[in-house]
C-alpha positions in Angstrom: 0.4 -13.7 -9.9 -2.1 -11.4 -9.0 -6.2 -12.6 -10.5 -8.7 -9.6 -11.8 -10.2 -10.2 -9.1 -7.7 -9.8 -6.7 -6.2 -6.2 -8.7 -9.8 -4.9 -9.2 -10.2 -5.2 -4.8 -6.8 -3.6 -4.2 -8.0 -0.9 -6.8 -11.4 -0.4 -4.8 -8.9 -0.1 -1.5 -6.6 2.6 -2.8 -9.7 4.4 -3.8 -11.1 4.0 -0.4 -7.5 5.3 0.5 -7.2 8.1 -1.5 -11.0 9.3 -0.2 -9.8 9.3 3.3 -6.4 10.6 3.0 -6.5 14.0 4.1 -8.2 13.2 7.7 -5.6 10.2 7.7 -3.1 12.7 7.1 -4.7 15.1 10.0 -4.4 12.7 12.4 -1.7 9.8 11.4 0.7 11.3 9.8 3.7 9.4 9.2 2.0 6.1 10.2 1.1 3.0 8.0 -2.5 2.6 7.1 -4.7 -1.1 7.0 -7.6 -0.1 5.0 -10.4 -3.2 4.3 -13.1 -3.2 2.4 -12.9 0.4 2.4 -12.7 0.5 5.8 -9.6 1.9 8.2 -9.0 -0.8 10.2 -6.4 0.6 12.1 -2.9 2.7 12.3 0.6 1.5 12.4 3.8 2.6 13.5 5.5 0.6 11.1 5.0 -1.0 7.7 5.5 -4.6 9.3 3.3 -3.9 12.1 0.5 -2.9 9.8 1.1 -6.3 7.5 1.5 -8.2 10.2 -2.5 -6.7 11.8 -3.7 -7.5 8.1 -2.4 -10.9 8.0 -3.3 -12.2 11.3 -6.9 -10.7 11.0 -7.6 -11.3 7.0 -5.4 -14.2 6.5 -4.6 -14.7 2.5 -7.6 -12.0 1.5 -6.8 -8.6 0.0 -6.2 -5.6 2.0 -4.1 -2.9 1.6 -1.0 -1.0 3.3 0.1 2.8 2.8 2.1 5.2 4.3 0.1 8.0 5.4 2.3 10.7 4.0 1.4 13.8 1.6 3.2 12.6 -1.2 3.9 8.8 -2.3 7.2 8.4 -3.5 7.2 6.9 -7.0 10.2 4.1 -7.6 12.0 4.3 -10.9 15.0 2.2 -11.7 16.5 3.3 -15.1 18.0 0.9 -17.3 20.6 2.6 -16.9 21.3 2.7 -13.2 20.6 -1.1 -13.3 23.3 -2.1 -15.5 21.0 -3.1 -18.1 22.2 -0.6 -21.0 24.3 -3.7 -22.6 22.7 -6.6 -20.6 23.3 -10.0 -22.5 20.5 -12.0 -21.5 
């Protein structure tokens, strides 16, 4: 589980994200983005590729991953749709 700490630093890295998103999007579109400290610290092809960057440069330390895309999909899962309507737990 996730420490203040650690939720308040991937909060400050979406912010940086958000900030820079429209020149990401000018230039990397469709790409996955390692941002650090509110830094770009590079551009991947794919999801794992960008992970992969963040772990073997940042080790266990927060960073964050995004798709550099106009609009960020939101998941929902109704109740419904998971078979929890009559779930006996």
């Amino acid at each position: 589980m996730a420490t203040d700490q650690q939720r308040q630093a991937i909060a400050r890295e979406i912010v940086a994200f958000d900030a820079m998103k429209a020149e990401l999007l000018r230039h990397y579109e469709g790409q996955f983005a390692l941002v650090k400290s509110g830094q770009l610290e590079g551009t991947f092809t794919t999801e794992n590729e960008a992970y992969d960057a963040g772990v073997k440069k940042f080790g266990v330390d927060t960073f964050l991953v995004r798709p550099v895309i106009k609009d960020v999909p939101i998941a929902a899962m109704p109740a419904l749709f998971a078979g929890l309507i009559d779930a006996r737990l």
